[in-house]
C-alpha positions in Angstrom: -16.3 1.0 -17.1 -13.1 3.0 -17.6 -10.2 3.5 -14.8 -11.0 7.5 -14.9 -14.8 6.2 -14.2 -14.3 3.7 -11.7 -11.6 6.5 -9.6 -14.1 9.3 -10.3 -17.2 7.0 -8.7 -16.4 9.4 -5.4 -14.2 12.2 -5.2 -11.1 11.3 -3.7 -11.3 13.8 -0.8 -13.8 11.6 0.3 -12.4 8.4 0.8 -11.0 9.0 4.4 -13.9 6.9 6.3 -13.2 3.9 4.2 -9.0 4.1 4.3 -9.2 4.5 7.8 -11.8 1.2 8.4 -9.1 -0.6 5.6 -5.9 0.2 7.4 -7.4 -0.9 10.5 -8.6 -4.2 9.1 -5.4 -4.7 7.2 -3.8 -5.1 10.4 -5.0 -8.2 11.2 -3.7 -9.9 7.8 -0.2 -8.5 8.8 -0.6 -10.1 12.6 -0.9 -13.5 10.9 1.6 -12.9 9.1 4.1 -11.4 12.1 2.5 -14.6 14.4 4.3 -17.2 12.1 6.6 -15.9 10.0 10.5 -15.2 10.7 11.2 -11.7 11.6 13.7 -9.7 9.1 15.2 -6.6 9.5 13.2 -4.2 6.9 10.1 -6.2 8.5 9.0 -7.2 4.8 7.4 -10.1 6.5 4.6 -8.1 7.5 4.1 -6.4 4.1 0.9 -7.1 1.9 0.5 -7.3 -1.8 -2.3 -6.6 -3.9 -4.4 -8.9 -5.5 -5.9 -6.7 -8.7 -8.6 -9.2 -10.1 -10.2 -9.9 -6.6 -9.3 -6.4 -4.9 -7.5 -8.1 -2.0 -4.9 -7.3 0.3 -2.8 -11.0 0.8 -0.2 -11.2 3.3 3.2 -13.0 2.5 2.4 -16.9 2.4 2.2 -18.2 5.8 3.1 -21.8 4.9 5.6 -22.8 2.3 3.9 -26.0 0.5 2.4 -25.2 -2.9 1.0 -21.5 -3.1 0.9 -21.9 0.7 -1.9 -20.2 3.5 -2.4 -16.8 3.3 -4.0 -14.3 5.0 -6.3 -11.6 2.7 -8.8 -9.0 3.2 -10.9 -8.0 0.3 -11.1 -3.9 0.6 -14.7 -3.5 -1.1 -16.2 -5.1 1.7 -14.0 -5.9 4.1 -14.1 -9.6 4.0 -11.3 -11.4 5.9 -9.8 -14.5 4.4 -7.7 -17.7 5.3 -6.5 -18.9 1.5 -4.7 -21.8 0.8 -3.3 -23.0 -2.4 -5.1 -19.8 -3.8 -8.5 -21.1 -2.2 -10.3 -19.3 -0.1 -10.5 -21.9 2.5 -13.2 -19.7 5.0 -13.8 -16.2 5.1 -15.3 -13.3 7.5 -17.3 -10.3 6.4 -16.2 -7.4 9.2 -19.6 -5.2 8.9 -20.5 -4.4 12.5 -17.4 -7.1 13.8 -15.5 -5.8 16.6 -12.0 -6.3 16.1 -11.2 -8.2 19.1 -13.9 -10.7 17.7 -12.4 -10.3 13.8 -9.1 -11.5 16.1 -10.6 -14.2 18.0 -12.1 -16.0 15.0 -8.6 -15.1 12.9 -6.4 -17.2 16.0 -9.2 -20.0 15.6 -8.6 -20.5 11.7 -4.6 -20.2 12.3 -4.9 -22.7 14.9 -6.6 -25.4 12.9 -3.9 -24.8 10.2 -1.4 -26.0 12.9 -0.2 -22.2 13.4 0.3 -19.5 15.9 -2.2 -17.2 16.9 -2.0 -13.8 15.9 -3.4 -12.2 19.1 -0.6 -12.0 21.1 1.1 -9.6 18.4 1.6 -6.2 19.3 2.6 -4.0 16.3 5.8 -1.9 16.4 4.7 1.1 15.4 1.8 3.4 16.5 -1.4 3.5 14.1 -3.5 7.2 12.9 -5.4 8.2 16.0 -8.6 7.7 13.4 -7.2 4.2 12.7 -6.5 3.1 16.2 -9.5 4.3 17.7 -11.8 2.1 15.7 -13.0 -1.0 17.9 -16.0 -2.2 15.5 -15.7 -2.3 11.7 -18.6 0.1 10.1 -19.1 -0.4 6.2 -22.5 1.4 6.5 -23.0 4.2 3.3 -19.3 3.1 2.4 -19.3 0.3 -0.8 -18.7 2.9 -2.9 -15.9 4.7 -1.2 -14.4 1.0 -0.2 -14.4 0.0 -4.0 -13.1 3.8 -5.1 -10.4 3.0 -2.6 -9.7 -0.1 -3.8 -9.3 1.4 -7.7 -7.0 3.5 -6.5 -4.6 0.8 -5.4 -5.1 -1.2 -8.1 -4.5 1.6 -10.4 -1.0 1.9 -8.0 0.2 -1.4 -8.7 -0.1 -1.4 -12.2 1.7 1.6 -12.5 4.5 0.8 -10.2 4.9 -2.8 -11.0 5.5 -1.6 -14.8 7.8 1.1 -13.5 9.8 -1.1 -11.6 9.8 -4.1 -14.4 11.7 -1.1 -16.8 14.7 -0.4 -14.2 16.9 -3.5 -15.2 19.8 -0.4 -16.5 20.1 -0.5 -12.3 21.4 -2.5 -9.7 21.0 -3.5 -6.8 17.3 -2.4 -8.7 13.7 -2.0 -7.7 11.8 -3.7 -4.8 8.7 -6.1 -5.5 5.5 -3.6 -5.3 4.0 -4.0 -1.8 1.9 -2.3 0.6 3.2 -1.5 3.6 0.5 -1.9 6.8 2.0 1.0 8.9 1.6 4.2 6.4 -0.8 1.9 4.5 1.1 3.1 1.1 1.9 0.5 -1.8 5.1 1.3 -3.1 8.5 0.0 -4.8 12.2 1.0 -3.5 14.6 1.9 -6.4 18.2 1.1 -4.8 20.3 3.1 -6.9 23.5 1.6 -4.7 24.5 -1.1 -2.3 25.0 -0.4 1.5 22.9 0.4 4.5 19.3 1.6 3.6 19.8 5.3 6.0 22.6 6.2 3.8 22.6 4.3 0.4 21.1 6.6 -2.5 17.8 5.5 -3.7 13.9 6.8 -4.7 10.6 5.6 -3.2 7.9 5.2 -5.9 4.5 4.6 -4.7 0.5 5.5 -3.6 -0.4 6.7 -0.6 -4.0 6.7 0.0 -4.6 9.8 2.3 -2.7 10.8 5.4 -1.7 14.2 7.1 0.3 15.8 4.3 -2.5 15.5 1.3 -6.1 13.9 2.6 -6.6 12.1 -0.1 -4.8 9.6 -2.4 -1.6 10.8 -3.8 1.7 9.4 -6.1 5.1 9.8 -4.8 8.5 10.0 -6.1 10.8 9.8 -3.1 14.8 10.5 -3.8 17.1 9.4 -0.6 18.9 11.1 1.1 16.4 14.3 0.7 18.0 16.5 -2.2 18.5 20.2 -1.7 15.3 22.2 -2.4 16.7 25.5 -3.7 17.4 24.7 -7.0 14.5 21.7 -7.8 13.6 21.9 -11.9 9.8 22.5 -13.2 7.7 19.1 -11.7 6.3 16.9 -14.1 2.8 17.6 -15.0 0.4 17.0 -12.7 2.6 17.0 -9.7 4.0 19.5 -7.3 7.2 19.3 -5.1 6.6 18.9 -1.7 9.5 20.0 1.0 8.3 20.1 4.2 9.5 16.8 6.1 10.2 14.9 3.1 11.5 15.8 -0.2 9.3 14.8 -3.2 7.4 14.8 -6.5 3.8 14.6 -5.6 0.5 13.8 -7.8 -2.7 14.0 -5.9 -5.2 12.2 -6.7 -7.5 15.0 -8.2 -4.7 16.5 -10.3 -4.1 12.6 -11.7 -8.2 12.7 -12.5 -7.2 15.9 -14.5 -5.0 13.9 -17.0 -6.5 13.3 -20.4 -5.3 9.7 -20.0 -4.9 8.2 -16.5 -2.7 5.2 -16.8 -0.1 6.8 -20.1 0.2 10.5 -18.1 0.9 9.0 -14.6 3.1 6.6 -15.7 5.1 9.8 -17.6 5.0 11.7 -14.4 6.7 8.8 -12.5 9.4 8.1 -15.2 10.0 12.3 -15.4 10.1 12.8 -11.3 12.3 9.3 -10.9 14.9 10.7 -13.8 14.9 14.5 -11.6 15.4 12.1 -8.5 18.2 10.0 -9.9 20.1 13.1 -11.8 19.8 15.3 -7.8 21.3 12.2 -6.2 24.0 12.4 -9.2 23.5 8.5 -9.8 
């Protein structure tokens, strides 16, 4: 089955049920990972990265010895997994869990593995009222929108990962592809300078999968600081500029279904909306 086929399985207006039921679940991946691991400042020690050939969400490795533990959740059903050494060492489908119990038997399986429990985490940052609101996981009449979401970030990372693999011409250079558990977006940074992130030039590249500007998932092409709107070029086909709140070249996720070919025209509307980004920020 083709990437337009497996994307086009349901429409991608449709796929709010299942992102909401995957951001909440993907929040106990990044508690494990927040119980036990150092604290940084850009709190990349909560962020998740996506596992293509299995369709899971791993946190950052827990434990340092080979491939280490890891947290996962696989999005097409929402299993949560302990994995270590690239093992799946036990695992726990969510259908009809409620979360406090998908927590309870998360602190047991860190516990045996000689580390903290990830209960007593609170998150810094305030969830989707649809996302924070759910107290038991519901998977009913949703495989197919779980495993349409879960195209959609695969799709993501192949895209950005390439993108950011082709920057070497900049330094300090693009950010590993990861997804980020507050928004729930998979993205790369491009640093187009050194300094501090609110005022060093750079462009966010990445997927969203739905939130309050487009319901539905959509690409990005972020420049920093916001450039001036008033004299923005044509966007690069299939996107759109938005300008309310935040600055950007956007492709939604019908418009991408639009393209002839997936994969070659998104790619060309990322490379075309990063070069518009980069020339605005005159770097």
């Amino acid at each position: 089955m083709t990437t337009r086929n497996v994307l086009q399985e349901c429409p991608p207006a449709t796929l709010a049920a299942a992102r909401d039921m995957a951001h909440k679940a993907v929040q106990l991946v990044s508690k494990a990972a927040r119980a036990n691991l150092p604290a940084v400042p850009d709190d990349s020690h909560s962020n998740l990265g996506w596992d293509t050939a299995r369709g899971v969400f791993m946190s950052q490795p827990i434990t340092a010895a080979d491939q280490g533990l890891a947290a996962g959740l696989v999005v097409s059903d929402l299993t949560l997994q302990i994995v270590k050494n690239g093992q799946v060492m036990s695992s726990l489908g969510l259908a009809r869990v409620a979360d406090s119990d998908a927590l309870q038997w998360l602190d047991a399986e860190l516990i045996q593995q000689g580390l903290k429990p990830a209960s007593p985490v609170a998150l810094p940052y305030e969830l989707p009222a649809t996302v924070a609101e759910i107290g038991t996981y519901a998977t009913d009449g949703l495989s197919r929108s779980l495993a349409t979401l879960g195209a959609w970030y695969g799709l993501a990372e192949s895209i950005l990962a390439k993108f950011a693999a082709d920057q070497t011409d900049i330094q300090p250079g693009a950010s590993a592809v990861r997804c980020w558990p507050h928004h729930f977006d998979i993205a790369t940074y491009v640093s187009l300078e050194a300094g501090d992130f609110e005022t060093a030039r750079g462009v966010g590249v990445g997927m969203s999968p739905g939130d309050d500007s487009y319901p539905q998932p959509y690409f990005y092409v972020n420049p920093w600081p916001h450039p001036a709107v008033d004299d923005l070029p044509e966007p690069p086909v299939p996107g759109h500029w938005h300008t309310q709140g935040f600055v950007g070249a956007i492709a939604t996720g019908d418009r991408v279904l639009s393209l002839p070919d997936v994969e070659t025209g998104l790619a060309k509307f990322i490379a075309e909306a990063f070069a518009i980004g980069r020339r605005k920020l005159g770097a």
